[in-house]
N, C-alpha and C positions, 0 to 999 in steps of 0.2 A: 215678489215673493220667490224663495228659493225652493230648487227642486234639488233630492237627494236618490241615490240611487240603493232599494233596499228592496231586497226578493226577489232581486230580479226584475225590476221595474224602475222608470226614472218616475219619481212621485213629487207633485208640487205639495209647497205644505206653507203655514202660518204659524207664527207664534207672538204671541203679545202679552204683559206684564209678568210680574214675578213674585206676586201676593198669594199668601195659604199655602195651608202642607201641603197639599195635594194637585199635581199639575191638572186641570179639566181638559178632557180629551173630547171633539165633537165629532161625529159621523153620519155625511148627511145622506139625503135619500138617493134612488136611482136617477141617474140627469142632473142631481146637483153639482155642487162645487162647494170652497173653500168659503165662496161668496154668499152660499145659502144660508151663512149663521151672523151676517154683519150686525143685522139688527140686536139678534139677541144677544152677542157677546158685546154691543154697546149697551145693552139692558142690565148687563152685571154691574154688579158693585165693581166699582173704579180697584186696580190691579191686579186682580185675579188671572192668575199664570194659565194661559189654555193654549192647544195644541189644535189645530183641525189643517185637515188635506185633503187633496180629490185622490177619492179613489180608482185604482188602476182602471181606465176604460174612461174616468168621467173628467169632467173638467180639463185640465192643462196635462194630467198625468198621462204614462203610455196608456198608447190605445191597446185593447182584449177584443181577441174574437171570443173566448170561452171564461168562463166567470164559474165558478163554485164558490159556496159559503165556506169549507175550509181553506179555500184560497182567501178569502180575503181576508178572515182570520188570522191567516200568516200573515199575510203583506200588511196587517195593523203591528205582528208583532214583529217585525222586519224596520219596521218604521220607527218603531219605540226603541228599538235596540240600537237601532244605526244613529239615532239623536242622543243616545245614553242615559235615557230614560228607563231607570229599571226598577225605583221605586211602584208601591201603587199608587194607581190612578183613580179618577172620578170619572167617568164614563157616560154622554150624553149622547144618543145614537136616536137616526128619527126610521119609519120606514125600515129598508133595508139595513140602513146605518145600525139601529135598533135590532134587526136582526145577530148583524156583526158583533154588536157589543154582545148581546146577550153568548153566543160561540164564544167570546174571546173568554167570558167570563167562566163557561166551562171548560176551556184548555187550562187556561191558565189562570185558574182562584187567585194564587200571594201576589196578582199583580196588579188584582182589580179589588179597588178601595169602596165603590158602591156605581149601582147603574143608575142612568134613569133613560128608559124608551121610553118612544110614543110612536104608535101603532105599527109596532113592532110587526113582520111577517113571520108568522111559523109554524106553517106549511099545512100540509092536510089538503092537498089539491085534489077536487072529487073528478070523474072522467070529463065531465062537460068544461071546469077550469083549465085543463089538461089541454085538449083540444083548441082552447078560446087563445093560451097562452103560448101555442105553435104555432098557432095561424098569425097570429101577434107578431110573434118574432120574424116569419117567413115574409110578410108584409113590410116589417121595419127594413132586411134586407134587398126587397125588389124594390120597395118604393120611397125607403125613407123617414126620416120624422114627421115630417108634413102630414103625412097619413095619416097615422096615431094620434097625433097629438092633440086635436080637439076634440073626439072622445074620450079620450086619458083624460084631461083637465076636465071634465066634464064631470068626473067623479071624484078625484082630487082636490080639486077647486070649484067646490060648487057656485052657482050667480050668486046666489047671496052673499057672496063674500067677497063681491067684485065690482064690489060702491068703489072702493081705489082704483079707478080705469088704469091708470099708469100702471101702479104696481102691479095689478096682474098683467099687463102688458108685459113688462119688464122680466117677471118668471114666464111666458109662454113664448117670450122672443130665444130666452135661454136654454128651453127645453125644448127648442124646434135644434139648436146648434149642435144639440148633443150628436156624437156619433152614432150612426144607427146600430152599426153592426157590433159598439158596443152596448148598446141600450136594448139591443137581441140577445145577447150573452145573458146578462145581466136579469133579462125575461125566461132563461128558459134556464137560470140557475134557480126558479120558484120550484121547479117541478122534483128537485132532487130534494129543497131545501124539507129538514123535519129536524125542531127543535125540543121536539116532545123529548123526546130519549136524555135530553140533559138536562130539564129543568131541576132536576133532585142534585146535582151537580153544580146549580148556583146560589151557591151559600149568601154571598155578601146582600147587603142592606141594595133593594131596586123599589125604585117608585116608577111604574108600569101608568103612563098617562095615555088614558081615552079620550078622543076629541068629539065633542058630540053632533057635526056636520061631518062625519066621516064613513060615509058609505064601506068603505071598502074594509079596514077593520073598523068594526060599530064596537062604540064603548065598551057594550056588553061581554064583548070577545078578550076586551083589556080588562076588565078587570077579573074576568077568570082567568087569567093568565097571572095577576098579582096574587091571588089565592092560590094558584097552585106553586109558586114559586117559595122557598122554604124562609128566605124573609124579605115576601114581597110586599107592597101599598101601593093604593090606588089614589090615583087622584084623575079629576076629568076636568077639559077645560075648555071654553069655545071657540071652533077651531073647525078646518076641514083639516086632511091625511095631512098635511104640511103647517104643523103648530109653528115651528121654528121662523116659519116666513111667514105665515097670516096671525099668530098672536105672538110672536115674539118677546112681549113685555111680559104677558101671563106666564108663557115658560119661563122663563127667566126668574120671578118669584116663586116658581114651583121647585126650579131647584134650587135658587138659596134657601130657600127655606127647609126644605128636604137636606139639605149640608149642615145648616143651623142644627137641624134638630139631630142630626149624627155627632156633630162636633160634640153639643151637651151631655152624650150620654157617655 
């Protein structure tokens, strides 16, 4: 996979087929990668042109000590510009990634053709998150991933969803690799983030999916987020915080079919 240099960051990225108007842009969670979406962009309909990359800090890109939500907003549209990508896009963002898309789509409206998050972060940290989410970060950089990380999966990845021994092997081997002190940034970029102020701002067509093993955002949170969105829908599916890697195939029908039903109209 090639890496390009855009915003100021060397950023690894993917691109595969060259079917439909609309190129499908993925963005995955904190600790992912490029590799977090293999399953479901094998789950698409055969050619469909998609774009996905680590973001700066995660995967193969440069590593960040310091991460803000308009920074990574840039460096998505840094990315699109430097590939020459200026048309709109289709926007699939999970987690944070979901965070991302949903910023991109209030910077910049004529670029984004329609979203879809699933469980999206957007913000509203009360003092006691506040606290949990310093101590978090200050932890990741004395002591590491290791630390974190089977408490993190523990809400994330709930056991029932871990009849695949491998497979979730294979995501917690991944998420111990991650850089800590970028996976500290990246924690204490929660505490600024507040995406209230722009939801009036995101005009285009967003299917807002709740997963219904997901602690951390619970459904319920997703789908007032589709109702306050000015043309949001909801759909739920079963899943913990990480649909893209534990149902992958569900998602995958969730937005063709959600494309389906835009194309028609």
């Amino acid at each position: 996979m090639p890496w390009i240099e855009a915003g100021g960051a060397a950023l690894r990225y993917a691109r595969s087929g060259a079917g439909g108007d609309r190129p499908l842009v993925l963005i995955h969670e904190a600790g992912g990668s490029v590799e977090s979406w293999d399953d479901f962009v094998a789950a698409l309909p055969p050619g469909r042109s998609v774009l996905r990359y680590d973001q700066r800090g995660f995967g193969m890109s440069e590593r960040a000590s310091t991460l803000t939500l308009p920074g990574m907003v840039d460096d998505l549209k840094a990315l699109l510009d430097a590939l020459g990508i200026a048309a709109p896009c289709d926007f699939v963002g999970t987690a944070i990634g979901g965070s991302i898309a949903l910023g991109y789509a209030a910077a910049h409206p004529s670029r984004v053709a329609s979203l879809v998050v699933t469980s999206p972060v957007t913000g509203g940290v009360s003092p006691a998150a506040r606290s949990s989410l310093e101590a978090r970060a200050a932890t990741l950089r004395t002591e590491g991933m290791r630390a974190v990380a089977d408490a993190s999966l523990r809400m994330s990845y709930p056991l029932a969803l871990r009849s695949d021994a491998e497979r979730f092997a294979q995501y917690r081997c991944r998420f111990l690799a991650n850089d800590p002190i970028g996976f500290a940034a990246i924690t204490l970029s929660f505490l600024s983030l507040d995406l209230e102020p722009m939801y009036a701002r995101i005009a285009c067509p967003t299917l807002v999916v709740g997963c219904s093993d997901d602690p951390i955002k619970p459904p319920s949170a997703c789908a007032e987020l589709a109702a306050r969105l000015p043309s949001g829908r909801y759909a739920e599916i079963a899943s913990g915080h990480f649909v893209h890697w534990q149902n992958p195939a569900a998602l995958a029908v969730a937005v063709t079919e959600f494309h389906d039903q835009l194309d028609r109209v």
